[in-house]
PASEBA-1860 file (N, C-alpha, C; in nm, 3 decimals):
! residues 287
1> XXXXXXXX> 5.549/-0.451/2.185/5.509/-0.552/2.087/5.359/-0.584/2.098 ~ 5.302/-0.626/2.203/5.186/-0.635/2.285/5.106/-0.522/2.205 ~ 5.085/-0.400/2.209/5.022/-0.298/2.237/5.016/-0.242/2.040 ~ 5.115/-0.287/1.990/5.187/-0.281/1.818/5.061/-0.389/1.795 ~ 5.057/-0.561/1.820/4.994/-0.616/1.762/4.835/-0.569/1.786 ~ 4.773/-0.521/1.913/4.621/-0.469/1.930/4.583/-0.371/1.841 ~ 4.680/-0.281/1.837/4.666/-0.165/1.735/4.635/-0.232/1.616 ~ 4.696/-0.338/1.557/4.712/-0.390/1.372/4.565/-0.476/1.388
9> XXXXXXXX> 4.529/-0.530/1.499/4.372/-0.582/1.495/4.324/-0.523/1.533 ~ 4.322/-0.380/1.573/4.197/-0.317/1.601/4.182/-0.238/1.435 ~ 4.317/-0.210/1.347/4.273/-0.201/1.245/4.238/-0.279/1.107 ~ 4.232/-0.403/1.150/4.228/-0.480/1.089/4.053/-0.518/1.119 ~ 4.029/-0.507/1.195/3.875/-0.482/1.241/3.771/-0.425/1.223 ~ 3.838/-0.269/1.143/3.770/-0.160/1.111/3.675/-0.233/0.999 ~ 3.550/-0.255/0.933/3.509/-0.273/0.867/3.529/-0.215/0.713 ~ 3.540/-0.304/0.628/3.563/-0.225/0.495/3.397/-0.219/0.429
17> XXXXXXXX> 3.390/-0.243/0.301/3.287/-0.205/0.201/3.278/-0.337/0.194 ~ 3.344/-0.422/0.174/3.249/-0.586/0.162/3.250/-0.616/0.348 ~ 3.318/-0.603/0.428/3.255/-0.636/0.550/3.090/-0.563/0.615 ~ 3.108/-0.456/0.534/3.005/-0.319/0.542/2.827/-0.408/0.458 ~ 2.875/-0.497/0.329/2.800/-0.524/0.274/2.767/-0.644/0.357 ~ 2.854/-0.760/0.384/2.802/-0.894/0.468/2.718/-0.815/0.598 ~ 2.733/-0.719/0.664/2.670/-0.717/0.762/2.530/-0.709/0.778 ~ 2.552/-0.610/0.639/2.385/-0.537/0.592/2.280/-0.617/0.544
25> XXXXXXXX> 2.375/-0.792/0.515/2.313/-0.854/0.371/2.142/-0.921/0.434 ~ 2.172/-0.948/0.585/2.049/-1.016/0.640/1.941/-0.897/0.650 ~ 1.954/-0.746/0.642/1.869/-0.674/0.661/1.812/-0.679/0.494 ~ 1.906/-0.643/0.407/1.792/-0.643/0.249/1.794/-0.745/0.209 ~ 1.826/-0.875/0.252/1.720/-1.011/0.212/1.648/-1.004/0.307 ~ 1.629/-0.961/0.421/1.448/-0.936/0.447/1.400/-0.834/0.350 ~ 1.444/-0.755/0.369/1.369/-0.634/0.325/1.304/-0.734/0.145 ~ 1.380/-0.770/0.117/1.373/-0.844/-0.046/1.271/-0.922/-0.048
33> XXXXXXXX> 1.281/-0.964/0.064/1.155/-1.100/0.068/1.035/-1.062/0.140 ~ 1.002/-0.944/0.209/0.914/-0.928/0.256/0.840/-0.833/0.167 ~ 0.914/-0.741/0.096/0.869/-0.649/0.014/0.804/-0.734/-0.090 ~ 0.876/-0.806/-0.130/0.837/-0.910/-0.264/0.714/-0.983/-0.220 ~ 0.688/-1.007/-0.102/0.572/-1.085/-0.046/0.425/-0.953/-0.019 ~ 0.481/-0.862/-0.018/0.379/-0.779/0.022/0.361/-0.656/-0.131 ~ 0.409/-0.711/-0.239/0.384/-0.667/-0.333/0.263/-0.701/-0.400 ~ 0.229/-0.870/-0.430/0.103/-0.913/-0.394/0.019/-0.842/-0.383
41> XXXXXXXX> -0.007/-0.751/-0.262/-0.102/-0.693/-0.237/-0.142/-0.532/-0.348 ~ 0.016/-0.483/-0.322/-0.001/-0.378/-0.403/-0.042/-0.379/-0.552 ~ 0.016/-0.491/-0.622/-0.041/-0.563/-0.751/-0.198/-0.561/-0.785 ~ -0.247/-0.647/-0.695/-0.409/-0.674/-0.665/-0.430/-0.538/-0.678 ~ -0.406/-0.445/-0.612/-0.479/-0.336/-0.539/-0.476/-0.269/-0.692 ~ -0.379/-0.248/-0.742/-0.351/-0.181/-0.869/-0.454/-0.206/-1.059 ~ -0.446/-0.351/-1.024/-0.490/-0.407/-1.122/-0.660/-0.419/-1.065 ~ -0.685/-0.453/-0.986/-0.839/-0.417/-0.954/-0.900/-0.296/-0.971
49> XXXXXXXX> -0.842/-0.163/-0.964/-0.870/-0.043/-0.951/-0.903/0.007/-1.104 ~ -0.808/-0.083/-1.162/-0.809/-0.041/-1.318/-0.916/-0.160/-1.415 ~ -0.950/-0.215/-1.303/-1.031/-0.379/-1.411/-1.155/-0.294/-1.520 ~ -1.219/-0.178/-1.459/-1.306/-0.144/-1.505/-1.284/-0.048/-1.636 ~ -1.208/-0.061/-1.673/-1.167/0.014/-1.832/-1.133/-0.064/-1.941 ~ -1.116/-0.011/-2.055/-1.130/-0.118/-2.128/-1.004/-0.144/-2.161 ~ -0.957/-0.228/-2.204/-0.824/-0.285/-2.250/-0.649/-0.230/-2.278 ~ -0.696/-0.131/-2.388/-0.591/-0.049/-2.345/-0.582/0.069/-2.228
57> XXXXXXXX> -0.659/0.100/-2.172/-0.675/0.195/-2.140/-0.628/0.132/-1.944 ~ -0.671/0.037/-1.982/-0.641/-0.071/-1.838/-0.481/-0.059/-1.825 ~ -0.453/-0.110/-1.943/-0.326/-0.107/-1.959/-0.221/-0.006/-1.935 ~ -0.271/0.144/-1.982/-0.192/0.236/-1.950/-0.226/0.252/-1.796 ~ -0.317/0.253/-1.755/-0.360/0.310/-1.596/-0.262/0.187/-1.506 ~ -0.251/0.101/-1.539/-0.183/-0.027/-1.468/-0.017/0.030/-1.486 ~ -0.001/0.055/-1.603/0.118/0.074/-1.582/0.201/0.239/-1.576 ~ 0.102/0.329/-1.527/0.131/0.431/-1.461/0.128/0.433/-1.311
65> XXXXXXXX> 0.024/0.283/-1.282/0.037/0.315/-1.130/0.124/0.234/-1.103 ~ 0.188/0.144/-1.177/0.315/0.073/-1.113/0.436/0.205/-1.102 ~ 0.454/0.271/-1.234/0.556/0.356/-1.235/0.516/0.432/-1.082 ~ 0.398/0.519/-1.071/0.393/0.590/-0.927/0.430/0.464/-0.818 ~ 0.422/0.392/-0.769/0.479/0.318/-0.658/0.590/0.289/-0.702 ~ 0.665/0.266/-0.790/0.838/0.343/-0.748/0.834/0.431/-0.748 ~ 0.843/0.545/-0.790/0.811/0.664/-0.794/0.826/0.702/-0.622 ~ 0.653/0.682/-0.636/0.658/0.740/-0.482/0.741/0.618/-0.335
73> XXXXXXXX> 0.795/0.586/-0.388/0.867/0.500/-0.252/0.974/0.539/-0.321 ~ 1.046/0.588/-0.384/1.155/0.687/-0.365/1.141/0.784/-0.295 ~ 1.076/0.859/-0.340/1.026/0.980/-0.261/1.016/0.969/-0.126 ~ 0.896/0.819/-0.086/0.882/0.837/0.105/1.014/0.809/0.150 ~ 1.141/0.703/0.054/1.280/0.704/0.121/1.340/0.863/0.142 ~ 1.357/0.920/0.022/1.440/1.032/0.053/1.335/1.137/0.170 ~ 1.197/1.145/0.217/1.168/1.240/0.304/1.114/1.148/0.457 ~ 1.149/1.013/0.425/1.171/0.905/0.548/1.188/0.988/0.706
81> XXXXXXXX> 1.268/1.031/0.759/1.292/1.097/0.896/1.118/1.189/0.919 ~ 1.116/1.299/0.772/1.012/1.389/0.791/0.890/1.359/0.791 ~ 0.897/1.250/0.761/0.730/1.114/0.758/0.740/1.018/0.922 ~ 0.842/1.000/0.925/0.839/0.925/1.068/0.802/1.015/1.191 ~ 0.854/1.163/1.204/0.850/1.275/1.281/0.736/1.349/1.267 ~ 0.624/1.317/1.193/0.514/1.370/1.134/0.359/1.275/1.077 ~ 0.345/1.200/1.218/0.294/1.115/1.209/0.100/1.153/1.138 ~ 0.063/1.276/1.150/-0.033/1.298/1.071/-0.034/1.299/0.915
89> XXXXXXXX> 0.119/1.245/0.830/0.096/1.189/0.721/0.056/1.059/0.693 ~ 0.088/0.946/0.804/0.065/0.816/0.810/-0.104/0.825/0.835 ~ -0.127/0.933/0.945/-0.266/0.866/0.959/-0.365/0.917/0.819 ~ -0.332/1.066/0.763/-0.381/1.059/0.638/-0.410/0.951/0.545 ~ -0.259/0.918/0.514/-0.262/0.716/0.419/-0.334/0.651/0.457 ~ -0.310/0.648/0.597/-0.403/0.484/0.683/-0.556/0.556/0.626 ~ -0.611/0.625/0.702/-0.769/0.679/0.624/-0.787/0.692/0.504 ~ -0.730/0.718/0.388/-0.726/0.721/0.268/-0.758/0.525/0.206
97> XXXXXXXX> -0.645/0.471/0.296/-0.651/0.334/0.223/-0.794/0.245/0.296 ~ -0.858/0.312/0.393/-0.902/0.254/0.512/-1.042/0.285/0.409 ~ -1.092/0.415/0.365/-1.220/0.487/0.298/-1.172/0.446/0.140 ~ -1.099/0.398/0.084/-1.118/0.322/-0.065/-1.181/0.151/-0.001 ~ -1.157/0.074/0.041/-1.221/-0.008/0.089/-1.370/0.052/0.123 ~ -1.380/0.085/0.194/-1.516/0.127/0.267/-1.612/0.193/0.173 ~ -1.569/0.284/0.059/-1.606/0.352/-0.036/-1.654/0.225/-0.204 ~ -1.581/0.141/-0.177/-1.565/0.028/-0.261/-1.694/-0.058/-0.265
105> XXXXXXXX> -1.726/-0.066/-0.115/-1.772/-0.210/-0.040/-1.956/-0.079/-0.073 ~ -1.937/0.012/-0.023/-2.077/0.104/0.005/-2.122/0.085/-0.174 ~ -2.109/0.104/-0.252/-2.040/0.140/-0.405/-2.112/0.265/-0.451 ~ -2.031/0.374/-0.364/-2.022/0.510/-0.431/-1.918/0.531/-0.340 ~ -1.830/0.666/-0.428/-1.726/0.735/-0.414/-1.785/0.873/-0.281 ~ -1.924/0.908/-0.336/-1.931/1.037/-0.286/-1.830/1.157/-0.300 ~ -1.729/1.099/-0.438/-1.663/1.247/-0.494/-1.768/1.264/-0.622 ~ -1.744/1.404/-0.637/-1.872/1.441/-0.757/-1.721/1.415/-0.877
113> XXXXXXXX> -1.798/1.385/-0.961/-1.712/1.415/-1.113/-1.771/1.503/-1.201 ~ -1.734/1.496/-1.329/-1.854/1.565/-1.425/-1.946/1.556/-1.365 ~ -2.018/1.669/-1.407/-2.124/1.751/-1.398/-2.191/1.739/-1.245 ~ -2.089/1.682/-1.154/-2.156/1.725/-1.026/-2.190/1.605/-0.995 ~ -2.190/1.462/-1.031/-2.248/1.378/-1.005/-2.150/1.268/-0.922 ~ -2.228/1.198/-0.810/-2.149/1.120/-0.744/-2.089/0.985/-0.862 ~ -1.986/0.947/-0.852/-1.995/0.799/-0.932/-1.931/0.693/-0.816 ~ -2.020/0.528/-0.921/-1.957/0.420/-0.825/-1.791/0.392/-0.849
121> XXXXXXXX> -1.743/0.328/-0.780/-1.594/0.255/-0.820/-1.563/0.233/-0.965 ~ -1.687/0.186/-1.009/-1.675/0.112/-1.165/-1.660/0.223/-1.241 ~ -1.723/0.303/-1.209/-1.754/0.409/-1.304/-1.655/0.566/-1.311 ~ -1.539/0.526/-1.295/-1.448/0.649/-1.269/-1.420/0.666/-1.414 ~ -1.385/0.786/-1.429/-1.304/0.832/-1.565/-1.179/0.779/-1.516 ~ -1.129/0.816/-1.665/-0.960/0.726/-1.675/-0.877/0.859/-1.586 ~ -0.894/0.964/-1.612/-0.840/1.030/-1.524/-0.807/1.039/-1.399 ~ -0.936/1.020/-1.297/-1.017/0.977/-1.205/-0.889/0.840/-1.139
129> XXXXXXXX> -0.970/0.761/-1.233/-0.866/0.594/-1.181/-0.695/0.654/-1.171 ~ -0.591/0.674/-1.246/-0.484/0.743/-1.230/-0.532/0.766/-1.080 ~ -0.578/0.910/-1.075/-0.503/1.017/-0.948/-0.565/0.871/-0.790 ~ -0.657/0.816/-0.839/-0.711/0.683/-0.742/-0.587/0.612/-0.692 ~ -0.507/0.594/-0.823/-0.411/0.431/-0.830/-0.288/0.512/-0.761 ~ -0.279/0.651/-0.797/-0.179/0.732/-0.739/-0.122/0.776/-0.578 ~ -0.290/0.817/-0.561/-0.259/0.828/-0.378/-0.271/0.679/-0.306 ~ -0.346/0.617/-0.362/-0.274/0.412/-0.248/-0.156/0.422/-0.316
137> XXXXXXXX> -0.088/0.423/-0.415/0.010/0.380/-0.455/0.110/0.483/-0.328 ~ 0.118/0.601/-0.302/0.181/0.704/-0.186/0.115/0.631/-0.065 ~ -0.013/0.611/-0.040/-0.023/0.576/0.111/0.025/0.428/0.128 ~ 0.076/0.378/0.034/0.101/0.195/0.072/0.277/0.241/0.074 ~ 0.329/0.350/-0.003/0.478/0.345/-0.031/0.523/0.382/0.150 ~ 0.420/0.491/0.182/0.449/0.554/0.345/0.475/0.439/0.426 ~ 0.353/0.331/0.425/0.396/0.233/0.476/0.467/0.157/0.496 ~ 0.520/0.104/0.356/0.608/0.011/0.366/0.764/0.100/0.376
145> XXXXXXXX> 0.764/0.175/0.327/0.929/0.275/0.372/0.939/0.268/0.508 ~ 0.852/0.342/0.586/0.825/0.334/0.738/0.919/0.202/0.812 ~ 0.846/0.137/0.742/0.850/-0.042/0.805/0.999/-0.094/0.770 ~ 1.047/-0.068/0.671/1.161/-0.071/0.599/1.318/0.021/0.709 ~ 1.268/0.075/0.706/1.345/0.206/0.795/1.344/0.178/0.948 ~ 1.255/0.080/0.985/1.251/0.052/1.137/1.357/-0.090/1.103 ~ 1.383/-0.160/1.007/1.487/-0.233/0.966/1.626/-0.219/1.015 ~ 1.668/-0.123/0.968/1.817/-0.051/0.980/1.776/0.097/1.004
153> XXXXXXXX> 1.761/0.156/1.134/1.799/0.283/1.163/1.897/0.373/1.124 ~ 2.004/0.298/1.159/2.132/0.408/1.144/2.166/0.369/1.017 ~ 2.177/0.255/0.953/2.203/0.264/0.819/2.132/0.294/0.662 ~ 2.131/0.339/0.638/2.005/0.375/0.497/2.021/0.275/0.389 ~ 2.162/0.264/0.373/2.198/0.197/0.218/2.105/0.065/0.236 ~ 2.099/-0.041/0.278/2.067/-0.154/0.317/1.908/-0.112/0.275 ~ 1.830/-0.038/0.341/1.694/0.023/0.350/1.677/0.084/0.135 ~ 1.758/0.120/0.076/1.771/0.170/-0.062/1.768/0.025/-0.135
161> XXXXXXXX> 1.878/-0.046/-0.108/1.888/-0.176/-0.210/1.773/-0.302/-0.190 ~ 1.747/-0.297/-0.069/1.616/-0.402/-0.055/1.485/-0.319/-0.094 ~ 1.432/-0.204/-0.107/1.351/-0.125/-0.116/1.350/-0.127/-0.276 ~ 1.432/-0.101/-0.311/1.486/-0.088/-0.496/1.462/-0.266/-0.533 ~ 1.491/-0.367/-0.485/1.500/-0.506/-0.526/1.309/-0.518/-0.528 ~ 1.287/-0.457/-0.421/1.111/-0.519/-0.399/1.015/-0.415/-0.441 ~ 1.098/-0.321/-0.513/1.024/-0.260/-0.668/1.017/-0.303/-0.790 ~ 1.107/-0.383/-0.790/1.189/-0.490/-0.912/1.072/-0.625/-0.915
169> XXXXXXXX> 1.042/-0.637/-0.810/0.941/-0.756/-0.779/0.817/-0.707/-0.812 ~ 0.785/-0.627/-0.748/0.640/-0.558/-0.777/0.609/-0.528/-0.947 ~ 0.639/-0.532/-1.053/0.669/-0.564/-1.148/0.618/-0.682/-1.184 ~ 0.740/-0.759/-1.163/0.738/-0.896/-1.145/0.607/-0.947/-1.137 ~ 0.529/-0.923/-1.067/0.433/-0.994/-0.997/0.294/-0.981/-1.068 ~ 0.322/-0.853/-1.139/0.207/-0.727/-1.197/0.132/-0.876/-1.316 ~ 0.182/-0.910/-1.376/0.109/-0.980/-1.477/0.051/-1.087/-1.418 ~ 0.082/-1.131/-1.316/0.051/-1.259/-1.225/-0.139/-1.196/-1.179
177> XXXXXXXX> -0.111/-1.110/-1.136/-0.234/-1.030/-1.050/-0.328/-1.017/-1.167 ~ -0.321/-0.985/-1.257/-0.406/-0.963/-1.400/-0.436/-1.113/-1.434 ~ -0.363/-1.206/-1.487/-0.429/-1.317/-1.474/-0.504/-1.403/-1.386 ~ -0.489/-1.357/-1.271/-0.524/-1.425/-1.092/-0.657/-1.337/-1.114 ~ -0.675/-1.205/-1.103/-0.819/-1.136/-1.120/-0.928/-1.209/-1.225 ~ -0.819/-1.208/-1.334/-0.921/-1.236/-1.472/-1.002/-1.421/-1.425 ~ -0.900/-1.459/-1.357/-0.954/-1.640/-1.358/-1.042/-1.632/-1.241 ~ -1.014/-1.523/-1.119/-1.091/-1.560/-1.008/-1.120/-1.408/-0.981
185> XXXXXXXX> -1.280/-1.389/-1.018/-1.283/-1.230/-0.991/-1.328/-1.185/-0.871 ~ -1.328/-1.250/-0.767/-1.331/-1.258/-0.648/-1.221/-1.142/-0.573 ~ -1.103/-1.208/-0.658/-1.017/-1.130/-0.582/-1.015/-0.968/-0.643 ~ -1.070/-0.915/-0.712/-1.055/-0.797/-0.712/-1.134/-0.723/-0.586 ~ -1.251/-0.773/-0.540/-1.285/-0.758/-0.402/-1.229/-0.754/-0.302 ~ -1.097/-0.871/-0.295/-0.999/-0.898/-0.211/-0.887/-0.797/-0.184 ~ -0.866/-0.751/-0.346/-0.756/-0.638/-0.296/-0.824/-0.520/-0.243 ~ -0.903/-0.489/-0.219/-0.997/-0.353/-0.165/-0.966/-0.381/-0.008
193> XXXXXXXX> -0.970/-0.493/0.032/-0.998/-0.547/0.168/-0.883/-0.578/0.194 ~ -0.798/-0.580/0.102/-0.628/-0.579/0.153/-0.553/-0.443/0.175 ~ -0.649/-0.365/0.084/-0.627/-0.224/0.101/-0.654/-0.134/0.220 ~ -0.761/-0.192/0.317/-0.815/-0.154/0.408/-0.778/-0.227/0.522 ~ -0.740/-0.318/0.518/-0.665/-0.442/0.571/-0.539/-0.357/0.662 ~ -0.440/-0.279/0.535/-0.354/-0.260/0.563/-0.337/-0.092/0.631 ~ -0.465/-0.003/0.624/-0.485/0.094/0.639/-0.556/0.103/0.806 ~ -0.541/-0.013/0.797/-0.621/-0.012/0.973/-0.526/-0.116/1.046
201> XXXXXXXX> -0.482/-0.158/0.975/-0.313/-0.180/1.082/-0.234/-0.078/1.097 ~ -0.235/0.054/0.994/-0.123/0.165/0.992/-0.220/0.237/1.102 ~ -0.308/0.243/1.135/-0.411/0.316/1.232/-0.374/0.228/1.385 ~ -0.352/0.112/1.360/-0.314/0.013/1.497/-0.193/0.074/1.559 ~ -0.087/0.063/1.426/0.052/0.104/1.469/0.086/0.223/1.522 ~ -0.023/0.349/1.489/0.007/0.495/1.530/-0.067/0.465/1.670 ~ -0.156/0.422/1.705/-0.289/0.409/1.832/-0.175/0.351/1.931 ~ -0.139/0.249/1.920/-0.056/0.168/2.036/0.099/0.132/1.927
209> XXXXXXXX> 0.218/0.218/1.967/0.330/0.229/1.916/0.420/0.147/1.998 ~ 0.417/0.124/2.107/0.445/0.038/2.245/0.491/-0.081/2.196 ~ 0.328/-0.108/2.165/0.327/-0.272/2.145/0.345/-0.317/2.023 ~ 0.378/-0.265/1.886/0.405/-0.312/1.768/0.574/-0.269/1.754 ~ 0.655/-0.176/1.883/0.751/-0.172/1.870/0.815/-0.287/1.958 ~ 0.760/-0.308/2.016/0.794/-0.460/2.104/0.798/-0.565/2.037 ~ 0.712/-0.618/1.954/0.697/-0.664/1.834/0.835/-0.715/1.733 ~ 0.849/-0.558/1.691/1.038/-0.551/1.563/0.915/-0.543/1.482
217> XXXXXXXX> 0.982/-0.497/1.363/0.948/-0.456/1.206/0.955/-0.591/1.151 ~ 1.042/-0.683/1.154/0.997/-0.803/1.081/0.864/-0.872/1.108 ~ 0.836/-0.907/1.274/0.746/-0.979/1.284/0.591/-0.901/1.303 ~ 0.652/-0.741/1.280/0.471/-0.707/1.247/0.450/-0.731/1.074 ~ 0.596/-0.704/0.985/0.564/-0.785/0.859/0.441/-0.903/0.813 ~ 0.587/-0.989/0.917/0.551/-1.085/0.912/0.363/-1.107/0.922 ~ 0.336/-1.035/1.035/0.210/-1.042/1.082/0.097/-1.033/0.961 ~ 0.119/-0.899/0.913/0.083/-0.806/0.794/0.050/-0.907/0.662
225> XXXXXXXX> 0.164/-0.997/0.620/0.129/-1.124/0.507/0.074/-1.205/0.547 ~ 0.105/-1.255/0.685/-0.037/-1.333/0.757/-0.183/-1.326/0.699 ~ -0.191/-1.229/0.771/-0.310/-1.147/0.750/-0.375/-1.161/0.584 ~ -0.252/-1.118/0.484/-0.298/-1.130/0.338/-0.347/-1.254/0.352 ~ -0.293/-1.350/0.358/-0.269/-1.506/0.316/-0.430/-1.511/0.374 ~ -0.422/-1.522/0.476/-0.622/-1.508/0.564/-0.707/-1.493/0.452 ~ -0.701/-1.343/0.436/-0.822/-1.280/0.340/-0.831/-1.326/0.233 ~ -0.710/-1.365/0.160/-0.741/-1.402/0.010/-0.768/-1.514/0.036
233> XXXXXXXX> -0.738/-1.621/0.134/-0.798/-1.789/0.100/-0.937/-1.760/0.158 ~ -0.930/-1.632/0.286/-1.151/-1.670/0.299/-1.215/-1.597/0.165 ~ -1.146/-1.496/0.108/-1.266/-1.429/-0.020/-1.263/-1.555/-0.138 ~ -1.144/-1.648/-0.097/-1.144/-1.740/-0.264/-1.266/-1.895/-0.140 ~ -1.226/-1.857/-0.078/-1.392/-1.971/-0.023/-1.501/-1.903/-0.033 ~ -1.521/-1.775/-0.008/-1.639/-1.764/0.002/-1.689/-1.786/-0.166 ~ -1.586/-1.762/-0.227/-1.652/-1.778/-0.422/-1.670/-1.906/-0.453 ~ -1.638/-1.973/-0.373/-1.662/-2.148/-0.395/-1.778/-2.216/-0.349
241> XXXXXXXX> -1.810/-2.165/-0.187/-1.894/-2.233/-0.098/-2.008/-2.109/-0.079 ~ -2.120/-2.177/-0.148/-2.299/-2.125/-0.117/-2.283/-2.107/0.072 ~ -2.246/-2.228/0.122/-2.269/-2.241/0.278/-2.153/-2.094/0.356 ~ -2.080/-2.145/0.319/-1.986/-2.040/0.370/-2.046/-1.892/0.356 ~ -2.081/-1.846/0.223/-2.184/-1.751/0.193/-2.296/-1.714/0.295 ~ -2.345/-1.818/0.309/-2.513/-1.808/0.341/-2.432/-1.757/0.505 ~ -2.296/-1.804/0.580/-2.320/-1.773/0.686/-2.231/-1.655/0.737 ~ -2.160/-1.608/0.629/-2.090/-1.484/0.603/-2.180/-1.364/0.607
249> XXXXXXXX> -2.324/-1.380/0.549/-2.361/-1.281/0.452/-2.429/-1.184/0.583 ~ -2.529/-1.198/0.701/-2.562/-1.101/0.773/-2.435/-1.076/0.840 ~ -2.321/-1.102/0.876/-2.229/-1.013/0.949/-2.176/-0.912/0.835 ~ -2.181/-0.986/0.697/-2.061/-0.869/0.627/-2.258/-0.706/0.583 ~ -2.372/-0.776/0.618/-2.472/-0.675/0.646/-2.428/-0.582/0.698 ~ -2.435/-0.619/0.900/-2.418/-0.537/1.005/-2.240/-0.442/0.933 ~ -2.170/-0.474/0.870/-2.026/-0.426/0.872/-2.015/-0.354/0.764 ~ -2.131/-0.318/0.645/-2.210/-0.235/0.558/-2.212/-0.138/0.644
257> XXXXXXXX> -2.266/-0.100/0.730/-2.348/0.062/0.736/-2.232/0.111/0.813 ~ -2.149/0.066/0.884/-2.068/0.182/0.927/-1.972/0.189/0.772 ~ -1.926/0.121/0.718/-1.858/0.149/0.658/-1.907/0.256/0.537 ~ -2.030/0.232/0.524/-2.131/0.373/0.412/-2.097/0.494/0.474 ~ -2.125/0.483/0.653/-2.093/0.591/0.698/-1.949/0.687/0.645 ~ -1.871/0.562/0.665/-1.755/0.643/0.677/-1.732/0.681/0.515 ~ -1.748/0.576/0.471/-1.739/0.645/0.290/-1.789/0.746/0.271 ~ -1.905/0.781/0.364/-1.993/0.914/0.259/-1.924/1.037/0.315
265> XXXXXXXX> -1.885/1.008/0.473/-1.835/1.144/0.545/-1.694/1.160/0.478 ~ -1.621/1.112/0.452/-1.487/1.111/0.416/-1.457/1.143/0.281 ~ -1.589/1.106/0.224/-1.585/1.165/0.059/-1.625/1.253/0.069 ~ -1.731/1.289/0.151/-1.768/1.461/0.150/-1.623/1.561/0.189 ~ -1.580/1.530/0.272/-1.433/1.598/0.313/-1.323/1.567/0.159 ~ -1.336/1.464/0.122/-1.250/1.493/0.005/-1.305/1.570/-0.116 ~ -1.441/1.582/-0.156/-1.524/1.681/-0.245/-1.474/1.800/-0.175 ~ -1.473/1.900/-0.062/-1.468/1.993/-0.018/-1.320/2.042/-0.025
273> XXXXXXXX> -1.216/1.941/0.005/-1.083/1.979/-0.040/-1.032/1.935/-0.130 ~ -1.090/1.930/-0.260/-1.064/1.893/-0.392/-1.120/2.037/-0.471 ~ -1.265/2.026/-0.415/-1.338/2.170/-0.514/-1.258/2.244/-0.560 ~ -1.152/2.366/-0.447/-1.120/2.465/-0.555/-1.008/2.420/-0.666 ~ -0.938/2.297/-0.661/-0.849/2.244/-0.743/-0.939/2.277/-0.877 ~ -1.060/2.137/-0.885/-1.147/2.127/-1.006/-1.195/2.241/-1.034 ~ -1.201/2.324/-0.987/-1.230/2.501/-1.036/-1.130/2.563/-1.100 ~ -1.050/2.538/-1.046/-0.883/2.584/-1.131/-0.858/2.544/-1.272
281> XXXXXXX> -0.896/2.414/-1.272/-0.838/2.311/-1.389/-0.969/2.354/-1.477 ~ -1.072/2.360/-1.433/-1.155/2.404/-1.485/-1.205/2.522/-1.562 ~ -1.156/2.647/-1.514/-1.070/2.722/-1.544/-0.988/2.736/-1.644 ~ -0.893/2.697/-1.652/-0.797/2.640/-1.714/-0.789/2.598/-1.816 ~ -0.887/2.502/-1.848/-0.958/2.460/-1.953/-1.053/2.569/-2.053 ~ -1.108/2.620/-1.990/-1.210/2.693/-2.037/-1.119/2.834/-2.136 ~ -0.942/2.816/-2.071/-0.928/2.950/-2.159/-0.835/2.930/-2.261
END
């Protein structure tokens, strides 16, 4: 009798599909709320990149690079294991998002466009802006999948529905960021520096893995919106306060020239493995 009733609660124990779902539910309401909080950034980053075109044209580039960040955070979910096991794709992103800041702040690209010529940020073709809004939109998706996936290891589904909810947000948020730029243009500066922000924490996390796994994935999140919340209230002071300015202005000097550095070397490496593409297309064109 004894041994009859353990058996009927040990199957009575087995988890079903709604016990399966309560368990999961605290992992994608983080995932929901942190994604949704760190969309913000991706928003900014998106809608700044595109401020410099004109109206419609803003418009389509804004809303192709929203489509690529779902897009590509599908994608980093389904090749998730082969991105975690292959950590020279992260540090690619992290430098990519690390040299659009740095490239931003210098103001030249040091990629040639037409006719060979370097252009500033402002001055990209619409083409140009796309394939721009395209790779942060892949190096921010690496990230946050990554981060997502250190959530629930063994389970994926949980990692799909909070991931899918805080694409739903990112959306959401997109018209917010366009009016927030247009009233305070400060922050289009801000998302560059959120962009780089977040590209030199993904450089932290590969350097010392130890100590941000000691950490947990929520509270380096956590850390990560910190951090936003920082930058955007000092770039919205510094647009307010002359003083604050006046005593900002020789450190963000000295923090100029390396960063030219790195813009110019890093764009030269991206001119050099871009060339034979634009020869192709070029090409291409021509027949």
């Amino acid at each position: 009798m004894i041994a009859e009733f353990i058996a009927a609660a040990n199957t009575a124990a087995t988890p079903g599909l709604w016990d399966q779902f309560v368990q999961a539910l605290p992992v994608i309401l983080g995932l929901v709320l942190i994604e949704g909080l760190l969309s913000v950034d991706n928003a900014l980053a998106i809608a700044a990149m595109a401020s410099h075109l004109d109206e419609k044209r803003r418009a389509t580039a804004m809303n192709i690079g929203y489509l690529g960040a779902y897009g590509f955070r599908l994608v980093a979910l389904l090749f998730a294991s082969w991105i975690i096991s292959n950590h020279w794709v992260m540090l690619v992103g992290a430098l990519y998002l690390v040299w659009l800041m740095c490239a931003h702040f210098a103001g030249q690209k040091g990629i040639a466009e037409e006719e060979g010529e370097a252009v500033n940020v402002h001055h990209r073709t619409f083409a140009g802006t796309i394939v721009m809004i395209s790779l942060m939109d892949l190096s921010l998706s690496v990230d946050n999948v990554v981060a997502a996936i250190a959530l629930s290891p063994k389970d994926l589904w949980p990692v799909y529905v909070g991931v899918t909810i805080g694409i739903i947000s990112l959306r959401l948020v997109a018209g917010v960021a366009v009016k927030a730029i247009a009233k305070y243009p400060v922050l289009e500066h801000t998302a560059f520096v959120l962009i780089g922000y977040v590209g030199v924490l993904l450089l932290t996390e590969l350097q010392f893995p130890d100590f941000f796994h000691g950490l947990g994935p929520t509270k380096v999140k956590l850390v990560k919106f910190a951090g936003i919340l920082v930058i955007t209230a000092l770039t919205l002071l510094w647009s307010q306060k002359p003083a604050f300015q006046k005593l900002m202005t020789p450190v963000l000097r000295v923090l100029l020239l390396p960063m030219e550095l790195f813009a110019s070397v890093v764009g030269a490496l991206i001119v050099l493995i871009t060339w034979p593409f634009k020869k192709l297309i070029a090409l291409a064109k021509a027949r």
